[in-house]
C-alpha positions, 0 to 999 in steps of 0.5 A: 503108767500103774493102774491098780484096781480092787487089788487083794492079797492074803497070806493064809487068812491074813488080808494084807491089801484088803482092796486097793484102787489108785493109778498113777501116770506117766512122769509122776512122782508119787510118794506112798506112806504107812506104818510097818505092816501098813500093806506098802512093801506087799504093794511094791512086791506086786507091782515088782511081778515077785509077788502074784495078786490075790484078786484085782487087776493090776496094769503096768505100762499097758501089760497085765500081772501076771500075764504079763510079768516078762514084759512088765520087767523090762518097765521097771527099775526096783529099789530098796533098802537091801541094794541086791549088789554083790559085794565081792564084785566092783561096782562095774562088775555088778553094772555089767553083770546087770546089763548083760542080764536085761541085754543093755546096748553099748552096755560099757557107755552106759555104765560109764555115763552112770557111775560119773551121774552117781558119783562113783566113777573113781570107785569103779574098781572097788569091791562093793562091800568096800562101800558107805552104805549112801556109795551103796544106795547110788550104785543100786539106782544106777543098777535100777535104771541101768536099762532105761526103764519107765518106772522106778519103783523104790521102796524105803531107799534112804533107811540107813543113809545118813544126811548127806547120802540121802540129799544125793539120792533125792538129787538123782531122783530129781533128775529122774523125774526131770527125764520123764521116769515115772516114781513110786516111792514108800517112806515113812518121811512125812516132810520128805513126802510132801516137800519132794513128791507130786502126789502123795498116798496114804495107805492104811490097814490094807487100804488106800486112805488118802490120795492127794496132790502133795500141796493139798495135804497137812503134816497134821493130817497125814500123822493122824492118818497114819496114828490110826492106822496103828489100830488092828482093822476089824 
């Protein structure tokens, strides 16, 4: 479903991916772990289609990036820690803004099957900036999945969130999984990574460092990984 081979990306004469190779299939769970500057939310911009490669080649459900970015998009659900909501909308109103913009069928049952799977149905006319920053965080993954996409691609989705919150988001993302999406997901939770992921990937200084099937790693080693990637590359 991703397939990233020899992928370079500068920014003047900074390499911030110095050459990345993984790929990762359909209904896979797959959590990516780094230190700040580590290379992973670069990595997420360009399997997004908002940020153009440098070198290599990048493959998502088939289609090429660049080239093919349109379609890539109609793939993918984005997340993160800014919800890309408008606050002085309702949640409904952000759903259906979102949907006409991807062309959703029955757009209004779709959003009503989603604000009821995240919990939200009895906000649904409540401004958004009105909303805990975990009601937030919800109603940005219905946005995400709004139109049925094969992969979701999140990036730090539980920063702010507290205990609560973020169990809810882990539960719908289980759900997810169980439905066949594929999921790309950067953290900086060592323990989330290997409790809930399939697969783990490790990213350092640019480069992939580790990637393991998440049964086969240690808290410890993963740590380490991560210690030495605080060091400047040379």
């Amino acid at each position: 479903m991703i397939s990233v081979s020899g992928l370079q990306k500068y920014f003047g004469p900074v390499k911030a991916l110095r050459g990345i190779d993984f790929e990762i299939n359909a209904g896979e769970y797959v959590a990516l772990l780094g230190v700040n500057g580590a290379g992973k939310t670069t990595l997420i911009r360009i399997l997004s289609t908002l940020t153009k490669p440098s070198v290599g080649k990048v493959m998502i459900a088939g289609f090429d990036i660049p080239k093919d970015s349109n379609r890539i998009r109609e793939q993918l659900g984005v997340m993160s820690h800014s919800t890309f909501l408008y606050g002085d909308l309702s949640a409904e109103e952000n759903l259906l803004f979102y949907g006409k913009m991807y062309g959703v069928a029955q757009l209004r049952p779709r959003i009503d099957e989603l604000l009821e799977r995240v919990s939200l149905e009895t906000r649904r006319h409540d401004l958004v900036r009105t909303f805990s920053r975990g009601m937030q965080q919800r109603l940005s993954l219905a946005r995400a999945i709004l139109h049925r996409p094969k992969i979701l691609l999140l990036d730090e989705p539980f920063t702010g969130l507290d205990v609560n919150a973020a169990g809810m988001v882990t539960e719908l993302l289980r759900q997810f999984i169980i439905e066949g999406i594929t999921v790309l997901l950067t953290t900086h939770d060592i323990d989330y990574a290997l409790q809930q992921a399939q697969r783990v990937l490790v990213i350092r200084q640019g480069l992939i460092a580790a990637a393991e099937a998440s049964h086969r790693m240690k808290r410890e080693q993963i740590g380490q990984l991560l210690l030495d990637g605080r060091e400047k590359p040379s």
